[in-house]
C-alpha positions, 0 to 999 in steps of 0.5 A, a space after each residue: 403301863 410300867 416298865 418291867 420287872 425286873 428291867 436287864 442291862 448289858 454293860 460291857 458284855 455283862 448283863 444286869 438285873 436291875 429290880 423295881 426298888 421304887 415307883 410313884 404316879 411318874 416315878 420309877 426306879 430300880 438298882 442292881 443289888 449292890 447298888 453299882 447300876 440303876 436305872 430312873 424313869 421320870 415324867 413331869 407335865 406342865 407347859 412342856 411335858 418331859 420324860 427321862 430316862 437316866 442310867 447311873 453306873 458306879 465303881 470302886 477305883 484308885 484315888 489319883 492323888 492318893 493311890 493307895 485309897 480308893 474312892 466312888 466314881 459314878 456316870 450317869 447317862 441321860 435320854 430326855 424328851 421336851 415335848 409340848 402337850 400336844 402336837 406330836 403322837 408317841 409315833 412321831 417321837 418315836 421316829 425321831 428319837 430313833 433317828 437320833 440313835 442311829 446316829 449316834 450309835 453308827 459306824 460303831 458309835 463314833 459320834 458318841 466317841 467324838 462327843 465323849 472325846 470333846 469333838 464338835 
């Protein structure tokens, strides 16, 4: 089954259209209309299998040592899965990506505020 289209993301208390600008057998991939967010669905299979999703935001901000030019900055953000081909049902992963998230996102997201900061 595919993602949605179009997919929604809200950054910064602003939502994003994100429609479907790709798709193949393991592939997905779909961009905001000027190209400043998109979103990227990946699956590999082999003797692990692995499933990404990536968020790639973009902007337009001053040159540092040139101030007066301005250049492309871009981020992008990263939720991968290293699975062996069996062993595991998509529940089970699930559970333990959930886990995953609600410790990084609680108390207002400190983890990922330590880890972006540098903290171990």
């Amino acid at each position: 089954m595919a993602y949605a289209d179009p997919q929604s993301i809200t950054i910064s208390g602003s939502a994003v259209s994100l429609p479907r600008v790709g798709s193949g057998p393991t592939t997905g991939a779909f961009s905001a209309n000027d190209g400043t967010v998109q979103l990227s669905v990946l699956h590999t299979s082999g003797k692990r299998n692995r499933h990404t999703l990536r968020l790639t935001h973009s902007k337009i901000a001053p040159d540092p040592l040139i101030s007066a030019q301005n250049i492309r900055y871009s981020a992008s953000v990263y939720l991968g899965f290293d699975v062996p081909p069996t062993g595991y049902t998509v529940a089970e992963l699930v559970a333990i990506v959930t886990g995953f998230l609600a410790n990084a996102t609680a108390s207002s997201n400190a983890n990922i505020t330590k880890l972006l900061g540098g903290e171990n």
